[in-house]
mmCIF entry with sequence, helices, sheets and N, C-alpha, C, O atoms, coordinates in Angstrom:
data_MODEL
# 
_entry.id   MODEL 
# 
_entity.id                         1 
_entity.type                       polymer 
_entity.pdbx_number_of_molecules   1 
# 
_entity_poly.entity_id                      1 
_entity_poly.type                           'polypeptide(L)' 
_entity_poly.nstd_linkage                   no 
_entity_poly.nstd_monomer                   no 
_entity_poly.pdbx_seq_one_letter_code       
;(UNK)(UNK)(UNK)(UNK)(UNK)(UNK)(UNK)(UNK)(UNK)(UNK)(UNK)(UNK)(UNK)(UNK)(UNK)(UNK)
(UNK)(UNK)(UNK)(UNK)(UNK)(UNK)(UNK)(UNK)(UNK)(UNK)(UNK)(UNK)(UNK)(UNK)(UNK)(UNK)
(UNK)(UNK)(UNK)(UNK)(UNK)(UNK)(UNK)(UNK)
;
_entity_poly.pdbx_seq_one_letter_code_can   XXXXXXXXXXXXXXXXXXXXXXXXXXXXXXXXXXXXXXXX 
_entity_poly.pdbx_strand_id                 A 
# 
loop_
_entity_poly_seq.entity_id 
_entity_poly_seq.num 
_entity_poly_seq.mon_id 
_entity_poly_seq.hetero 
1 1  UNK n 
1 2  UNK n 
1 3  UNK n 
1 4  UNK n 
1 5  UNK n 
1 6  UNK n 
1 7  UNK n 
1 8  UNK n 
1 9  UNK n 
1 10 UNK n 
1 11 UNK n 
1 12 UNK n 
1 13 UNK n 
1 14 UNK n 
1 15 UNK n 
1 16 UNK n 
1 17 UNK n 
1 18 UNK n 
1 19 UNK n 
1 20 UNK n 
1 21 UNK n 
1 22 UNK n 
1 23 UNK n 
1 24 UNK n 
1 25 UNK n 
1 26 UNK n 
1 27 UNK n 
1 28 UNK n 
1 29 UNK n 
1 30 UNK n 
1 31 UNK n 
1 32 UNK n 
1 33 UNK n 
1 34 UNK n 
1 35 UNK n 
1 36 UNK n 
1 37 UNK n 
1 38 UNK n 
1 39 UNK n 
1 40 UNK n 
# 
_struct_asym.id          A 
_struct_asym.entity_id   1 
# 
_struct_sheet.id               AA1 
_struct_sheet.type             ? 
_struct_sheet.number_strands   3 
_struct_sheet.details          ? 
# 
loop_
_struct_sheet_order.sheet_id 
_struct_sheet_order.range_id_1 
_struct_sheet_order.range_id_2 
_struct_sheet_order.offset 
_struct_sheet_order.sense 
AA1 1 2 ? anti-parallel 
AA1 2 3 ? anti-parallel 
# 
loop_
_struct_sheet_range.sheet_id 
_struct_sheet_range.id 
_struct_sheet_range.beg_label_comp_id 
_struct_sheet_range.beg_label_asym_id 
_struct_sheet_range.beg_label_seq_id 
_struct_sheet_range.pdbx_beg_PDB_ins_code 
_struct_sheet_range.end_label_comp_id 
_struct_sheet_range.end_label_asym_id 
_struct_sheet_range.end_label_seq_id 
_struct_sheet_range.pdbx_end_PDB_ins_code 
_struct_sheet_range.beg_auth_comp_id 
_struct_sheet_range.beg_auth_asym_id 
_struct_sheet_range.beg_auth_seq_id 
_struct_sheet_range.end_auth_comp_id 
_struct_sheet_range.end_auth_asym_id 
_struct_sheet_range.end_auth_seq_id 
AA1 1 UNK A 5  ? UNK A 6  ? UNK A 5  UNK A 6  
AA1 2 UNK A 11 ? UNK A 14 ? UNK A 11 UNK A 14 
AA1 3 UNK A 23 ? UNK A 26 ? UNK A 23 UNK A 26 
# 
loop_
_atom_site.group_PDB 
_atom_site.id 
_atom_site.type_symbol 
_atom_site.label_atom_id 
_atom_site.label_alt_id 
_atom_site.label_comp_id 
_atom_site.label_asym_id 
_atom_site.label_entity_id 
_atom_site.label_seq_id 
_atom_site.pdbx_PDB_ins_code 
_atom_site.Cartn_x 
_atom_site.Cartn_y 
_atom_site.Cartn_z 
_atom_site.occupancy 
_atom_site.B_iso_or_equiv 
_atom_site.pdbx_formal_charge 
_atom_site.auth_seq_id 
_atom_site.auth_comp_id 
_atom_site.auth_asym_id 
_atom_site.auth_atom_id 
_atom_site.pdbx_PDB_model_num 
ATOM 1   N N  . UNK A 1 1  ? 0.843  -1.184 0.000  1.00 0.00 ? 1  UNK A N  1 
ATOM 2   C CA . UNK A 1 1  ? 0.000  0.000  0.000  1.00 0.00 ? 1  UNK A CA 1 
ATOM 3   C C  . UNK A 1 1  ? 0.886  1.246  0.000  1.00 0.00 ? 1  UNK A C  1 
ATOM 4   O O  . UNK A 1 1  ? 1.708  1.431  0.897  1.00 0.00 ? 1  UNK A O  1 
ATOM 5   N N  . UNK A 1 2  ? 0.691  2.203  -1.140 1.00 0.00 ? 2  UNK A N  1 
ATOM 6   C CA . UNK A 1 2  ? 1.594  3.411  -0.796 1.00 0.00 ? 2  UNK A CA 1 
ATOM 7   C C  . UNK A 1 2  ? 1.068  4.384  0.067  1.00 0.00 ? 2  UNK A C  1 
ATOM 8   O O  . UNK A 1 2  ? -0.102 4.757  0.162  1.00 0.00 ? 2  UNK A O  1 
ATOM 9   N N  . UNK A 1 3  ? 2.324  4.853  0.848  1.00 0.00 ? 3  UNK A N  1 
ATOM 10  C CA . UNK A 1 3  ? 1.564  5.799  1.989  1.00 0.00 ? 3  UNK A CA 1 
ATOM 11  C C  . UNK A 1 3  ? 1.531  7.145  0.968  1.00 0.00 ? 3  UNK A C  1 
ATOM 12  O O  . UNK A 1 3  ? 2.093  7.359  -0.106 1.00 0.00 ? 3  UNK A O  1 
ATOM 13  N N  . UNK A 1 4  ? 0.642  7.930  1.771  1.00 0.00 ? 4  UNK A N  1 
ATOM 14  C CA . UNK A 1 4  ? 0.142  9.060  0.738  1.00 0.00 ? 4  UNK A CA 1 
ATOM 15  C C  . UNK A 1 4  ? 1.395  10.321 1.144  1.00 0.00 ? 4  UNK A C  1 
ATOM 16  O O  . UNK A 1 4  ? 2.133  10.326 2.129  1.00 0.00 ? 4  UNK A O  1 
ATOM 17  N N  . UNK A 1 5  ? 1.341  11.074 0.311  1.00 0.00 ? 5  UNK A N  1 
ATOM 18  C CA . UNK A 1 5  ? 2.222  12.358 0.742  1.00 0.00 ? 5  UNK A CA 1 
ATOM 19  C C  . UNK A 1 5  ? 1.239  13.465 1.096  1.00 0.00 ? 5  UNK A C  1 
ATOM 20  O O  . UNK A 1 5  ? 0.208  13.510 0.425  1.00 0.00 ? 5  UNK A O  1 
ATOM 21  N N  . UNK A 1 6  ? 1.446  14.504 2.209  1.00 0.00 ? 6  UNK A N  1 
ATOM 22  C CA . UNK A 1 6  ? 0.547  15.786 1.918  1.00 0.00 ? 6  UNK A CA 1 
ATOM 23  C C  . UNK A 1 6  ? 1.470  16.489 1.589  1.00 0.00 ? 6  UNK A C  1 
ATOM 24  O O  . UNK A 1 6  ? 2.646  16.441 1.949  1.00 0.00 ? 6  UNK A O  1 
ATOM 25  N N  . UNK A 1 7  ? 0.825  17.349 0.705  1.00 0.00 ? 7  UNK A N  1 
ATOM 26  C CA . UNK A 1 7  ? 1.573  18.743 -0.008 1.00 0.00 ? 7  UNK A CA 1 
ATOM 27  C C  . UNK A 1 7  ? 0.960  19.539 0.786  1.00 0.00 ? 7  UNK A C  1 
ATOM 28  O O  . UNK A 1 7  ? -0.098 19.341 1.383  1.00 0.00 ? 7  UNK A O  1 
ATOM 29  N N  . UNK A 1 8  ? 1.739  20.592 0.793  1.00 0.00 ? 8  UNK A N  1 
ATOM 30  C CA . UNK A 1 8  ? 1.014  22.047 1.341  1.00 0.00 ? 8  UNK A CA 1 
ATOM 31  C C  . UNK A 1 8  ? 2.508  23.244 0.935  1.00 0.00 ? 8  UNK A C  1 
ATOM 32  O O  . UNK A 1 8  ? 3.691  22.935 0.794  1.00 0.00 ? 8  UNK A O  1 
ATOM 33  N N  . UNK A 1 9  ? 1.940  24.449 0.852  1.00 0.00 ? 9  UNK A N  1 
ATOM 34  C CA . UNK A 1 9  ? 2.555  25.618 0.005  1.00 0.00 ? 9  UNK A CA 1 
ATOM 35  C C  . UNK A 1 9  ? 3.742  25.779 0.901  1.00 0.00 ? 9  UNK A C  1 
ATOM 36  O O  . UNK A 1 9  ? 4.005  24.609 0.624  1.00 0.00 ? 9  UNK A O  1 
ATOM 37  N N  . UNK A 1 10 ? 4.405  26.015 1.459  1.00 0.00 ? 10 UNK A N  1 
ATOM 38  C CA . UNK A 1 10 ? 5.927  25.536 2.384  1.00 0.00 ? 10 UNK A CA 1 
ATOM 39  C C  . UNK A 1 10 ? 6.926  24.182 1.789  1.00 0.00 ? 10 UNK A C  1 
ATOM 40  O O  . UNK A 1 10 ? 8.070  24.011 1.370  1.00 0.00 ? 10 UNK A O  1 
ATOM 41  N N  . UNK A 1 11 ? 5.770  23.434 2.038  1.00 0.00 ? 11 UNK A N  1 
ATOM 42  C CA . UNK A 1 11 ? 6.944  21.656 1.437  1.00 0.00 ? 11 UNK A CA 1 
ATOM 43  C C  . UNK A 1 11 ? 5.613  20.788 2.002  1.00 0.00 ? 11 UNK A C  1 
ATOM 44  O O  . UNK A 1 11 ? 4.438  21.057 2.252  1.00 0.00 ? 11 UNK A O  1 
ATOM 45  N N  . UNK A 1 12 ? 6.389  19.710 2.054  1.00 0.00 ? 12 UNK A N  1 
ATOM 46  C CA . UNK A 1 12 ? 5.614  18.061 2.177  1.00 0.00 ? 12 UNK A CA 1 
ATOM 47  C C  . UNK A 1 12 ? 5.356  17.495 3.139  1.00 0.00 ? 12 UNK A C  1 
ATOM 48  O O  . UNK A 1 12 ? 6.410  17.548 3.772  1.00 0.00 ? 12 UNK A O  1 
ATOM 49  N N  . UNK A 1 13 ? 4.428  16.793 3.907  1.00 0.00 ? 13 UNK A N  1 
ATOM 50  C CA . UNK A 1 13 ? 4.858  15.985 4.675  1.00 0.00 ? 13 UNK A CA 1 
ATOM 51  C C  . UNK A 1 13 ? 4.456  14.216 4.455  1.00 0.00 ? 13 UNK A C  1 
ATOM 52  O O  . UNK A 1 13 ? 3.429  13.808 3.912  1.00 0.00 ? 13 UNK A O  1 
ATOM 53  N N  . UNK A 1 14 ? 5.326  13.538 4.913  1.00 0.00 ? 14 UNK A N  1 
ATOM 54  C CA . UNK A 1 14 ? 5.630  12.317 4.629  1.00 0.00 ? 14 UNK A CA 1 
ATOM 55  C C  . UNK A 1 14 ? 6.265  11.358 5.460  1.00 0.00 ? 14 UNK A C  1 
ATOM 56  O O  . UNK A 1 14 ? 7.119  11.592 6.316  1.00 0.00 ? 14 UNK A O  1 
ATOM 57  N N  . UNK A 1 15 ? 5.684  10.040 5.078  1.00 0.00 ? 15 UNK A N  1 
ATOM 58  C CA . UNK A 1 15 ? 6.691  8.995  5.998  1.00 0.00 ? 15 UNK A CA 1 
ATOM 59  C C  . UNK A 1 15 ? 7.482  8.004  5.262  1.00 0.00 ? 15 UNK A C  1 
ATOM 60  O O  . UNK A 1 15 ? 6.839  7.568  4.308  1.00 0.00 ? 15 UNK A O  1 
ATOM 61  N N  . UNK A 1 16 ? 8.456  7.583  5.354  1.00 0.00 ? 16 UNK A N  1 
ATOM 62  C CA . UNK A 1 16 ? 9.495  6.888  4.907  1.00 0.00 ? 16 UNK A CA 1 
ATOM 63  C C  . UNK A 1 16 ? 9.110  5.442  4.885  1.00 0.00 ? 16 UNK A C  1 
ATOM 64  O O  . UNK A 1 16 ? 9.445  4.651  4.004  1.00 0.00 ? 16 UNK A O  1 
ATOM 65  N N  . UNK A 1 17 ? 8.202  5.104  6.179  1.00 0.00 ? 17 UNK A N  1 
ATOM 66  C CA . UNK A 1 17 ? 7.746  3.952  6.305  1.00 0.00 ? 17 UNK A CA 1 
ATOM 67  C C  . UNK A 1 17 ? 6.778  3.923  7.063  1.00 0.00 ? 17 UNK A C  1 
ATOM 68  O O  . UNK A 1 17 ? 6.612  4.830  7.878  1.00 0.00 ? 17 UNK A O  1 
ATOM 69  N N  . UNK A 1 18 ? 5.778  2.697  6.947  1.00 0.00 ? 18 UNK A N  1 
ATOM 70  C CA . UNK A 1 18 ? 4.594  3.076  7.115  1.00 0.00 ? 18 UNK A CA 1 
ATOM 71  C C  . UNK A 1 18 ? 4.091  2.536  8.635  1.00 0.00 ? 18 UNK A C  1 
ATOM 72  O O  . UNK A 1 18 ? 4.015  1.386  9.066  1.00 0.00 ? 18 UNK A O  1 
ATOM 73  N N  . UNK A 1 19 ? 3.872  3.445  9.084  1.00 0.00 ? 19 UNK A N  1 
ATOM 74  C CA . UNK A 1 19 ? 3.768  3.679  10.894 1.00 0.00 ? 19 UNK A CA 1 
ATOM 75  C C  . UNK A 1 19 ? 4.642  4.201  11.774 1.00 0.00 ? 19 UNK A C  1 
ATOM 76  O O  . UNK A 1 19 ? 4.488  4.313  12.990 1.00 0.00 ? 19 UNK A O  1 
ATOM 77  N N  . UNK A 1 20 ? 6.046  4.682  10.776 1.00 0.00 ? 20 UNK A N  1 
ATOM 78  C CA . UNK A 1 20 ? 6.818  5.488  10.841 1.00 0.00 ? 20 UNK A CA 1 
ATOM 79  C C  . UNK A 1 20 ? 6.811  6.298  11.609 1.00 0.00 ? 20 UNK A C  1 
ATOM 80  O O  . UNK A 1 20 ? 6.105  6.174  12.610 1.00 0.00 ? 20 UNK A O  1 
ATOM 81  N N  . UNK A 1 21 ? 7.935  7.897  11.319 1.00 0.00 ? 21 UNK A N  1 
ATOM 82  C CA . UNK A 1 21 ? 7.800  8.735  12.048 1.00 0.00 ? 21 UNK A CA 1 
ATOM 83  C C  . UNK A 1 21 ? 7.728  10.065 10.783 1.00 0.00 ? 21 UNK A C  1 
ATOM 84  O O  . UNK A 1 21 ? 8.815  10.419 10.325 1.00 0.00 ? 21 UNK A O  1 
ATOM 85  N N  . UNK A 1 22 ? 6.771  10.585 10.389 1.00 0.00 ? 22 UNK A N  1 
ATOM 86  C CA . UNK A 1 22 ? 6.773  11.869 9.787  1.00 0.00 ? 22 UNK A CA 1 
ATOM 87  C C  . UNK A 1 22 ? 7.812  12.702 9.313  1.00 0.00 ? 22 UNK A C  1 
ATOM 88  O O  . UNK A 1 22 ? 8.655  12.902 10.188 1.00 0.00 ? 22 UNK A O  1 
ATOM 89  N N  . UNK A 1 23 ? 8.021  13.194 8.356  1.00 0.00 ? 23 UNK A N  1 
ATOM 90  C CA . UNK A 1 23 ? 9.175  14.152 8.410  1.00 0.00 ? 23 UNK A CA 1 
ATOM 91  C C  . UNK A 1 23 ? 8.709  14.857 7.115  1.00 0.00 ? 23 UNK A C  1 
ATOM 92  O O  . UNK A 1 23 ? 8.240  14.281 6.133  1.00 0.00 ? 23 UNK A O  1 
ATOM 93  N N  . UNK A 1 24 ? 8.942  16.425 7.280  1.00 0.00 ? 24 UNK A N  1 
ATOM 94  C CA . UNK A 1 24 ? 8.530  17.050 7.093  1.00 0.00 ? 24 UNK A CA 1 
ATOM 95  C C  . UNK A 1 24 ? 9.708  17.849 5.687  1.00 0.00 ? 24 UNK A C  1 
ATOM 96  O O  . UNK A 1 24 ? 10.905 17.777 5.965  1.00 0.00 ? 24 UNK A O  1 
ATOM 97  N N  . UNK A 1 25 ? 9.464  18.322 4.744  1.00 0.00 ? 25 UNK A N  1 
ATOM 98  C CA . UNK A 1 25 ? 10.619 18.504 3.529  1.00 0.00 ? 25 UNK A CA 1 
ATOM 99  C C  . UNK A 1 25 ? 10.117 20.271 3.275  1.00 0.00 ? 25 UNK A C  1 
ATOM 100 O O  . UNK A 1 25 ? 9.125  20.712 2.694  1.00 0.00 ? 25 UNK A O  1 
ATOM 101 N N  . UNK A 1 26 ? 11.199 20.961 3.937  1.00 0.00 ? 26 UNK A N  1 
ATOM 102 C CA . UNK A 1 26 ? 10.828 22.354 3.080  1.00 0.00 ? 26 UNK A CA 1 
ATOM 103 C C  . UNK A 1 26 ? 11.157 22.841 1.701  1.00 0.00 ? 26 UNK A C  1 
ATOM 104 O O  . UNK A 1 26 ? 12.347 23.031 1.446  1.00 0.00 ? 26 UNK A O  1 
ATOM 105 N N  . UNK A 1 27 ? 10.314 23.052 0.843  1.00 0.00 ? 27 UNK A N  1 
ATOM 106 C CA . UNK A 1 27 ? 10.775 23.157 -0.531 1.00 0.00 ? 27 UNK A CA 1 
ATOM 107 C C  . UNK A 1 27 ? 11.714 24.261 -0.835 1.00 0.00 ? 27 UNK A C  1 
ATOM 108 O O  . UNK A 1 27 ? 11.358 25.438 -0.787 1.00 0.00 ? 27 UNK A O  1 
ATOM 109 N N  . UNK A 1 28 ? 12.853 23.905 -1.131 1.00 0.00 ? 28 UNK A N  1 
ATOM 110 C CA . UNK A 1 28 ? 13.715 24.685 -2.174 1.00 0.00 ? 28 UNK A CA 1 
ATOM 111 C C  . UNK A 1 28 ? 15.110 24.186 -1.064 1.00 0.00 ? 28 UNK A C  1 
ATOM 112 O O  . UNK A 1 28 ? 16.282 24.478 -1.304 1.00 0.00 ? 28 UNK A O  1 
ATOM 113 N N  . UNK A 1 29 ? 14.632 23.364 0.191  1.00 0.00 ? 29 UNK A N  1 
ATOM 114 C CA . UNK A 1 29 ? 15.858 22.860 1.097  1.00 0.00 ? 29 UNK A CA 1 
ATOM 115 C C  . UNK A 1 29 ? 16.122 21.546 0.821  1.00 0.00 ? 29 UNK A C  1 
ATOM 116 O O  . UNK A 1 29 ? 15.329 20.683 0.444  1.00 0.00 ? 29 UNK A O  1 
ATOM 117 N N  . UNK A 1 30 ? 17.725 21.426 1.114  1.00 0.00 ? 30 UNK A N  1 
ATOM 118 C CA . UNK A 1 30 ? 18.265 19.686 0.828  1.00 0.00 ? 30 UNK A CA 1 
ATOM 119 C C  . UNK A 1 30 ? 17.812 19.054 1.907  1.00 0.00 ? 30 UNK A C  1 
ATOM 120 O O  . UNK A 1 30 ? 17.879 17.852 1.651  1.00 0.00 ? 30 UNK A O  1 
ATOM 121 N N  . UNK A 1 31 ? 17.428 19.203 2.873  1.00 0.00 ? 31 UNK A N  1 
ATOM 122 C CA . UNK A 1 31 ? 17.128 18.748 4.395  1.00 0.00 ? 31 UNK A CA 1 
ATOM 123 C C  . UNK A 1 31 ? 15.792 18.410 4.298  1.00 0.00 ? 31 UNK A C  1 
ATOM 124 O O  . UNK A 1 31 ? 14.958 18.579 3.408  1.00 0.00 ? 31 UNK A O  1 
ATOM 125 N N  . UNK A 1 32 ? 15.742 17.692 5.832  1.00 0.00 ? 32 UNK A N  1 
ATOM 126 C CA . UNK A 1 32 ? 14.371 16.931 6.230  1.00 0.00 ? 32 UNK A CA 1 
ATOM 127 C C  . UNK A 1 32 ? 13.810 17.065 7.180  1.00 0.00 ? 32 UNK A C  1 
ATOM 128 O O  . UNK A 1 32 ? 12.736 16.873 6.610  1.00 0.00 ? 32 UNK A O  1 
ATOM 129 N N  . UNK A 1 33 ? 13.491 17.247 8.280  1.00 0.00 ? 33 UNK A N  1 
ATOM 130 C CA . UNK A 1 33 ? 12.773 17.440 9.199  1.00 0.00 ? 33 UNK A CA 1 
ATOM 131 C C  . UNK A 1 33 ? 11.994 16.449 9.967  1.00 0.00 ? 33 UNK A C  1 
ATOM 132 O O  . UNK A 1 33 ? 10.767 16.522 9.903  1.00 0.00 ? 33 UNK A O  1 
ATOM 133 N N  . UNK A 1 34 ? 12.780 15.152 10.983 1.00 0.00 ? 34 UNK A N  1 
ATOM 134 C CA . UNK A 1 34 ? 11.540 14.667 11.471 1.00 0.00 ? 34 UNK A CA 1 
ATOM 135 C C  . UNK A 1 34 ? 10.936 15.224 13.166 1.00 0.00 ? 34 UNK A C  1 
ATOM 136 O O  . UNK A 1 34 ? 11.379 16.037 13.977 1.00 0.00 ? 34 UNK A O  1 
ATOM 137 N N  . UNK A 1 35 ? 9.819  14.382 13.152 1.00 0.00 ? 35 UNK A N  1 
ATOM 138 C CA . UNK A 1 35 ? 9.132  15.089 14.047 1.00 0.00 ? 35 UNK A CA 1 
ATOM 139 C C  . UNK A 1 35 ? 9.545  13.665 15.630 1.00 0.00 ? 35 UNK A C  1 
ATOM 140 O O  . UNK A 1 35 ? 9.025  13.732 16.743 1.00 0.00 ? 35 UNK A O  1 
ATOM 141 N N  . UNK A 1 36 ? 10.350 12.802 15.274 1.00 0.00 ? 36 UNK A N  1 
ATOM 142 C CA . UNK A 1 36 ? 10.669 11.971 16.714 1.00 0.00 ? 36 UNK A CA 1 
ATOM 143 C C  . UNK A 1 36 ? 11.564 12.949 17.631 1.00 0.00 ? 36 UNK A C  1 
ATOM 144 O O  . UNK A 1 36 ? 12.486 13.659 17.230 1.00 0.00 ? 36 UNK A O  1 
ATOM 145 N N  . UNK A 1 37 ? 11.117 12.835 18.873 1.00 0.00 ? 37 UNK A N  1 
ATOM 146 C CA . UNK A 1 37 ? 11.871 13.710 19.966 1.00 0.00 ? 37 UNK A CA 1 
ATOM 147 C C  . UNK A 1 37 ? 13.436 13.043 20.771 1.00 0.00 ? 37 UNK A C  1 
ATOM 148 O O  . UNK A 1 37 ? 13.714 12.087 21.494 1.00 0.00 ? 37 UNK A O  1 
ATOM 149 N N  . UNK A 1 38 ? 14.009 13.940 20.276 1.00 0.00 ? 38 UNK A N  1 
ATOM 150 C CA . UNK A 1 38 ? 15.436 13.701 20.699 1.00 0.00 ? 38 UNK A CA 1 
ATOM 151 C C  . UNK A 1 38 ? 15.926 13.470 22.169 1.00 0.00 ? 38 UNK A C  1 
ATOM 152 O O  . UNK A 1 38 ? 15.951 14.465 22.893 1.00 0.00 ? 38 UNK A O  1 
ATOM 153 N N  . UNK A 1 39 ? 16.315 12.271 22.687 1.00 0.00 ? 39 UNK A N  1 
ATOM 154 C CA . UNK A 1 39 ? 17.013 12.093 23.465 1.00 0.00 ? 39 UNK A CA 1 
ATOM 155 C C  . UNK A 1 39 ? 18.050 13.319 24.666 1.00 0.00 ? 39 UNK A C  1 
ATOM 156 O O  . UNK A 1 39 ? 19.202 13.576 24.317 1.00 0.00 ? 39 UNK A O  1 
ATOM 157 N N  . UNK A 1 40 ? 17.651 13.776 25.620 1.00 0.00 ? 40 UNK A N  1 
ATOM 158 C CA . UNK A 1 40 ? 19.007 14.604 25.991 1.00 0.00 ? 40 UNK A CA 1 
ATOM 159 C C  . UNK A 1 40 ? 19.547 13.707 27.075 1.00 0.00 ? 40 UNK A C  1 
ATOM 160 O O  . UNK A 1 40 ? 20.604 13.989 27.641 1.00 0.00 ? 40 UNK A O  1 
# 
């Protein structure tokens, strides 16, 4: 089953795998953005 992408006017959001963790792509950046909370 492909997971779906949302678009929206900023960039994308998306998962890599499915039940994953989100990550978020700002358009016109090489980078990614996920949304799992970092360890301190």
């Amino acid at each position: 089953m492909a997971i779906p992408k949302i678009k929206l006017d900023p960039g994308t959001v998306y998962q890599k795998e499915e039940g994953g963790i989100y990550y978020f792509h700002i358009s016109g950046q090489r980078s990614t953005q996920g949304n799992q909370p970092q360890n301190s």
